[in-house]
C-alpha positions as MATLAB code, in Angstrom:
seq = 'XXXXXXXXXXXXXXXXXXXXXXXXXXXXXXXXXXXXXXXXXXXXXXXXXXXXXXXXXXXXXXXXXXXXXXXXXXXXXXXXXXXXXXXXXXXXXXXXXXXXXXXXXXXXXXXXXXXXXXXXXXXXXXXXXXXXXXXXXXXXXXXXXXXXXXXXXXXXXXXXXXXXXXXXXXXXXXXXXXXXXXXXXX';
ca = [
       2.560   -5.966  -11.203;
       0.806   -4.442   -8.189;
      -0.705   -1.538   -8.555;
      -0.968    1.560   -7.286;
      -4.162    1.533   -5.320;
      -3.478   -1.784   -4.013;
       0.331   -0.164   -2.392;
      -1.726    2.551   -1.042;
      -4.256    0.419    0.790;
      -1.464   -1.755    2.119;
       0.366    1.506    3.264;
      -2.689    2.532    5.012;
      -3.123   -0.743    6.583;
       0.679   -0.546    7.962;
      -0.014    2.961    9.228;
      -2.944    1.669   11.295;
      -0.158   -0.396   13.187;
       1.181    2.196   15.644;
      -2.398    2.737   16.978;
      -2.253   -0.949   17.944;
       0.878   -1.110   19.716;
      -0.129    1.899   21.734;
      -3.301   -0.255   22.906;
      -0.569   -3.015   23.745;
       1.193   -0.761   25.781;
      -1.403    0.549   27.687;
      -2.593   -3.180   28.376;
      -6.087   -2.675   26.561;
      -7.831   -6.070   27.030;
      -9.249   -6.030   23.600;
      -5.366   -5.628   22.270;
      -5.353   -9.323   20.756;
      -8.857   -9.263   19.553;
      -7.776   -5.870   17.760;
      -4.738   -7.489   16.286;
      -6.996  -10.503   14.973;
      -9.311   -7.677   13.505;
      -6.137   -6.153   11.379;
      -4.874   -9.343   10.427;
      -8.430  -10.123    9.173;
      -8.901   -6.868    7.364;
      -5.311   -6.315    6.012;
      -5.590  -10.212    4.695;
      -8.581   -9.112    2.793;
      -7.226   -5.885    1.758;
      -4.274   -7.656    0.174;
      -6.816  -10.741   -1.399;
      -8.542   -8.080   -3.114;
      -5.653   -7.777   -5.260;
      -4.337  -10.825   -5.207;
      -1.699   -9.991   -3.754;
       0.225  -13.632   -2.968;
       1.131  -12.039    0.515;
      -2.274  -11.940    1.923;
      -2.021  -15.805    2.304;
       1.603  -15.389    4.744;
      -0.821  -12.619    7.083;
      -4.064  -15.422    6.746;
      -1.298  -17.871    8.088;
       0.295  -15.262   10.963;
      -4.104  -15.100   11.596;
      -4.545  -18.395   11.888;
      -1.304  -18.613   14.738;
      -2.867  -15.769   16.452;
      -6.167  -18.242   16.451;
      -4.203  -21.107   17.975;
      -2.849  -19.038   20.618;
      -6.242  -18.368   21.483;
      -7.333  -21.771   22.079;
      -4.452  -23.025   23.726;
      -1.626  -24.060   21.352;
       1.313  -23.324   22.398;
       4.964  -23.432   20.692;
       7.352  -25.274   22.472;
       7.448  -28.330   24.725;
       3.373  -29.209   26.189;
       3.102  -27.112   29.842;
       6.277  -24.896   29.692;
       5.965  -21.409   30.143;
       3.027  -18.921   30.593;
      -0.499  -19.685   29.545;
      -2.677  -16.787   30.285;
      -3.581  -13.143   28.874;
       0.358  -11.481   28.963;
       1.356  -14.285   27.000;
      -1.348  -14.370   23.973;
      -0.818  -10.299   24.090;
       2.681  -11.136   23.640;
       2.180  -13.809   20.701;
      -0.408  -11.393   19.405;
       2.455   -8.562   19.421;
       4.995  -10.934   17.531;
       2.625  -11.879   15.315;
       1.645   -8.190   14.193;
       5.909   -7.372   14.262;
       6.038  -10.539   11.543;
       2.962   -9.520    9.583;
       4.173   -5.834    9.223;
       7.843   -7.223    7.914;
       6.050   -9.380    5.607;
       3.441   -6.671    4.095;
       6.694   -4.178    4.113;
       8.631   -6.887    2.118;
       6.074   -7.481   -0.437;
       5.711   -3.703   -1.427;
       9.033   -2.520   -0.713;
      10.341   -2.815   -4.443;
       7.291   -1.702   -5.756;
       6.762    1.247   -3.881;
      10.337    2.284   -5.100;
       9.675    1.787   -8.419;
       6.057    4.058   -7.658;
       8.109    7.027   -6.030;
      10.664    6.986   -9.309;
       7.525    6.887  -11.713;
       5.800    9.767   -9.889;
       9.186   11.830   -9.647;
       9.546   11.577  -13.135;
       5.530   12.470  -13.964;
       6.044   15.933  -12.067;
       8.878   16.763  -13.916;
       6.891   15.532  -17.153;
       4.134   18.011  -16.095;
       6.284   20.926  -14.709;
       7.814   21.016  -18.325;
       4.477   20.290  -20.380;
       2.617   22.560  -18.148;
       5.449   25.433  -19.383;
       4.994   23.969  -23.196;
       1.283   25.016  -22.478;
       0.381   20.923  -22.985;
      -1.936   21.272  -20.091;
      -5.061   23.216  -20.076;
      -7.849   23.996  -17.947;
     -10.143   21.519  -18.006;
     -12.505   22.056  -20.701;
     -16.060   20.308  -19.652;
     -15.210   16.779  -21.053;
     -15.089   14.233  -18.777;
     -12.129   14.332  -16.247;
     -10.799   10.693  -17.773;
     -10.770   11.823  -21.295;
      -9.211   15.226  -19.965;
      -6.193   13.766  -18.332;
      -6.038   11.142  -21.783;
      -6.112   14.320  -23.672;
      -3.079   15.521  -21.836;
      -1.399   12.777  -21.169;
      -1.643   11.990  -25.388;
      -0.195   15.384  -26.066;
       2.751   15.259  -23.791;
       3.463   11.810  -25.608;
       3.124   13.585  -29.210;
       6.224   15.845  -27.808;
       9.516   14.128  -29.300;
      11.227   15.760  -25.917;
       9.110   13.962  -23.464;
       7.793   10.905  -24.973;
      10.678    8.788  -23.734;
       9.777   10.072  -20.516;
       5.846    9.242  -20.704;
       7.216    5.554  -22.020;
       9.250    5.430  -19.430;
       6.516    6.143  -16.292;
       4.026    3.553  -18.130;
       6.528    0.861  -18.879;
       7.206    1.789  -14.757;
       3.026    2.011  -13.263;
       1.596    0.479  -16.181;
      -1.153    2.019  -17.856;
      -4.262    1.843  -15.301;
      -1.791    3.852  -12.944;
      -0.382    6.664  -15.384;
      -3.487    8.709  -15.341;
      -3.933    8.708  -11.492;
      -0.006    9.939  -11.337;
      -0.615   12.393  -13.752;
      -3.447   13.607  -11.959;
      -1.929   14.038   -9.056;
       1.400   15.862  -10.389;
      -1.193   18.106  -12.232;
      -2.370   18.857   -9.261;
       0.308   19.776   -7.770;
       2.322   21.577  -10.332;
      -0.836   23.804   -9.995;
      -1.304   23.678   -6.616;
];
């Protein structure tokens, strides 16, 4: 199960794309090196949490590489050789690693959104209950445990709270409930 943190680095990672393709567009001579640069960076992102996927983008890196030095696809000598055509392989390559970091965290991310609908609902109606203080001076961890271990004691929302973990897992439950405390207070 991937979690949380590791969706929300890839996420920023595919945010960072659009910034790229502008730099294609205006014909910025560093566009391919900048491309190599994300690859790199994203693949490490995603090895961090080993995250199967960050082997595909090490393999879309290493394509980018050969372009660089002269492999081509294709039949030897046919078709352009110089700097529009590794921007252009660098530009394919980025449109296949973006479909490929998208596909891996597409399910998951649904299954994120559902958990952290649910959680503010959770908290709106614990909040109401009074099952969320202010915090008290314990530590921040052992706050939100607090909380989250009295809206599980309630018989009318501890489906619920199994329901979110069985859905982030447990390291994830306290950031989500952090953040819909948050916001139910906001």
């Amino acid at each position: 199960m991937q979690h949380l943190l590791a969706i929300e680095e890839a996420e920023t990672k595919l945010a960072e794309v659009p910034a790229l393709v502008r730099r294609y567009d205006e014909r910025d001579p560093e566009f391919v090196s900048a491309v190599k640069s994300w690859l790199k960076d994203t693949e490490d992102t995603l090895g961090r949490y080993g995250m199967p996927v960050a082997s595909e983008i090490a393999a879309s890196r290493g394509e980018l590489i050969a372009c660089e030095r002269g492999h081509r696809d294709g039949p030897a000598g046919a078709g352009p050789r110089g700097r529009a055509y590794r921007e252009g392989r660098a530009a394919e390559v980025l449109k296949h690693a973006t479909g490929t970091v998208l596909s891996a965290i597409q399910q998951r991310r649904g299954q994120l959104d559902e958990a952290e609908r649910v959680m503010m609902q959770i908290v709106a109606v614990a909040d109401r209950l009074g099952l969320v203080p202010a915090e008290s001076g314990q530590g921040h961890t052992a706050y939100l445990q607090a909380v989250l271990q009295a809206i599980a004691d309630r018989p009318e929302l501890s489906s619920l709270v199994v329901h979110v973990t069985g859905l982030l897992g447990k390291a994830d439950v306290l950031i989500v409930l952090d953040r819909s405390i948050s916001r139910v207070r906001g």
